[in-house]
C-alpha positions as semicolon CSV with decimal commas, in nm:
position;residue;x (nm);y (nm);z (nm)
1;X;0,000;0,000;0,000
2;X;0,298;0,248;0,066
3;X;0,394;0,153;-0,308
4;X;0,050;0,319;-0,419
5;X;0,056;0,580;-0,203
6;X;0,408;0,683;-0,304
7;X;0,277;0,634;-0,675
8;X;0,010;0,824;-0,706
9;X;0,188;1,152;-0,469
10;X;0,491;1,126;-0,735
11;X;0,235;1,152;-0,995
12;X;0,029;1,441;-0,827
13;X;0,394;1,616;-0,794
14;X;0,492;1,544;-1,195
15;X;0,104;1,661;-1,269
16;X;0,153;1,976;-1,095
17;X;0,481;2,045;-1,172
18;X;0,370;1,992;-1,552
19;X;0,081;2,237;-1,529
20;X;0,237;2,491;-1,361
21;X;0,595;2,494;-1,625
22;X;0,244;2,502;-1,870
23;X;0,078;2,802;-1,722
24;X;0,402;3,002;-1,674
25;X;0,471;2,973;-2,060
26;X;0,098;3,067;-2,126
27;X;0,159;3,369;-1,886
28;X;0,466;3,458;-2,097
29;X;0,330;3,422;-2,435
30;X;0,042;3,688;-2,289
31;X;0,317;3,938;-2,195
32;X;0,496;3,878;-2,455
33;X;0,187;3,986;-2,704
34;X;0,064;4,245;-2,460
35;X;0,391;4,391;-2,504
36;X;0,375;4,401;-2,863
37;X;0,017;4,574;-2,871
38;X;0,207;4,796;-2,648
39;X;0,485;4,885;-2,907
40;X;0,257;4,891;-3,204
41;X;0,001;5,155;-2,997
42;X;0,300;5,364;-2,928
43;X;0,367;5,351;-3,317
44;X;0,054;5,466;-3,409
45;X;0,007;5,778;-3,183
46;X;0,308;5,901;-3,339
47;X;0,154;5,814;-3,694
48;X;-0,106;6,024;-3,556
49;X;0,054;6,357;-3,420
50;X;0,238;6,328;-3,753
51;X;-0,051;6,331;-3,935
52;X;-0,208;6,622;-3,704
53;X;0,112;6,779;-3,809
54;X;0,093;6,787;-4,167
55;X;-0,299;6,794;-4,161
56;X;-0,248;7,142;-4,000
57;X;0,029;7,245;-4,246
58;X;-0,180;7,135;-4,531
59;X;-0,471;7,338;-4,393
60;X;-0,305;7,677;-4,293
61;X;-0,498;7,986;-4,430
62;X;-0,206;8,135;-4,621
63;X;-0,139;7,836;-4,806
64;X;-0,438;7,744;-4,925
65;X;-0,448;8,112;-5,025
66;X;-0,159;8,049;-5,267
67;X;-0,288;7,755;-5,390
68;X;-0,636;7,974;-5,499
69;X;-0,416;8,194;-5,642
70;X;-0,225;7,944;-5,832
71;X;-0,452;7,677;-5,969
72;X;-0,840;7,783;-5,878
73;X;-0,821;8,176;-5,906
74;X;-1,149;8,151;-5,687
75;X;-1,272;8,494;-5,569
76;X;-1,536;8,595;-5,254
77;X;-1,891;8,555;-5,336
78;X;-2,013;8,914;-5,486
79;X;-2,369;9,071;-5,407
80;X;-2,436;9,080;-5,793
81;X;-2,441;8,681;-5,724
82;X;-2,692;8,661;-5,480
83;X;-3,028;8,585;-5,633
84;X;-3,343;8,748;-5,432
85;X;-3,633;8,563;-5,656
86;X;-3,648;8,233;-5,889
87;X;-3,682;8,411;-6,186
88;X;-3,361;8,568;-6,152
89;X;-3,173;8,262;-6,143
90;X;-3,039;8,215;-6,530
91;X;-3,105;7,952;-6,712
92;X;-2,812;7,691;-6,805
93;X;-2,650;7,634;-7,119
94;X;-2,669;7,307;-7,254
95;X;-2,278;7,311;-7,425
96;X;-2,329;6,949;-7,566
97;X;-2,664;6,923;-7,783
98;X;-2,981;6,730;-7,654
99;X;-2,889;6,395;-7,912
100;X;-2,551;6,362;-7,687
101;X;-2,743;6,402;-7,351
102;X;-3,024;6,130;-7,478
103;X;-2,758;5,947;-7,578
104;X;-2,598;5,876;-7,247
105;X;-2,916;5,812;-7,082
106;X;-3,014;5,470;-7,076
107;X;-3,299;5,407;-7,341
108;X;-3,541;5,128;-7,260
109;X;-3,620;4,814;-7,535
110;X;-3,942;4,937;-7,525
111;X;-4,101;5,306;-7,459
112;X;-4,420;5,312;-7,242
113;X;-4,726;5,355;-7,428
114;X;-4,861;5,635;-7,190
115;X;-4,534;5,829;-7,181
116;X;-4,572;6,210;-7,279
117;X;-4,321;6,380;-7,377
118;X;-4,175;6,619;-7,063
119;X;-4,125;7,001;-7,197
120;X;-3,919;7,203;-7,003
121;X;-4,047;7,566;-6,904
122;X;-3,846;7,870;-6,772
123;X;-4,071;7,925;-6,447
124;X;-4,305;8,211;-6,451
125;X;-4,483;8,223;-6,110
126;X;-4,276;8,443;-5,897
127;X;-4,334;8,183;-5,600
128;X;-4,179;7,877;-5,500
129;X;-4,521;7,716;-5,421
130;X;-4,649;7,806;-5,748
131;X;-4,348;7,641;-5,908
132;X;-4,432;7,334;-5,757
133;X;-4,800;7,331;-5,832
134;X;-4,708;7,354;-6,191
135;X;-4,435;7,095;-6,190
136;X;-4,735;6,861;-5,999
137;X;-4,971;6,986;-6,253
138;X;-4,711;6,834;-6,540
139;X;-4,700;6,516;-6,417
């Protein structure tokens, strides 16, 4: 019986001893890739204030003021520009003709047999409710 006993204690110890050399190298592989997360967040929140950086060069008032000057040649917004009432809103110019702008519209096999044609109207009411009454009324 001492045989057994000593058996099965030598067998507790080499269990024991075997899960615990198992958990320390599972503790160590955890550390090991919370210290990489680590590293790699340190990375990128210098990626970041590096991008801040250049996002606020990129964005400073005088240079995009060059840049305008340079490529766009955009100006402020003008009264003259501001338009009080529909009407004075101009109409646009079509600088490709009407067969182009049918053509790049997709055409169905078939036209619908209750399809009217749709005529466009410079707008005379001097409302914006009006305006939409008569588109309503065209459909």
């Amino acid at each position: 019986m001492t045989k057994l006993g000593a058996i099965f204690w030598l067998g507790l110890v080499l269990v024991s001893g075997f899960t615990t050399f198992k958990v320390k190298y599972a503790v160590q592989d955890i550390d090991d890739a919370l210290t990489r997360v680590r590293k790699q967040t340190i990375v990128e929140q210098q990626e970041i204030r590096v991008l801040k950086a250049e996002w606020t060069y990129l964005n400073q008032p005088e240079r995009l003021a060059e840049m305008n000057r340079h490529h766009l040649q955009l100006a402020p917004m003008t009264v003259r520009q501001l338009q009080h009432r529909i009407d004075d809103i101009p109409w646009r110019t079509l600088s490709a003709g009407p067969d182009l702008l049918l053509a790049a519209s997709p055409v169905p096999a078939a036209p619908p047999a209750r399809a009217a044609p749709v005529q466009l109207v410079k707008a005379t009411p001097g409302s914006l409710d009006a305006l939409i009454a008569q588109i309503a009324q065209a459909r």
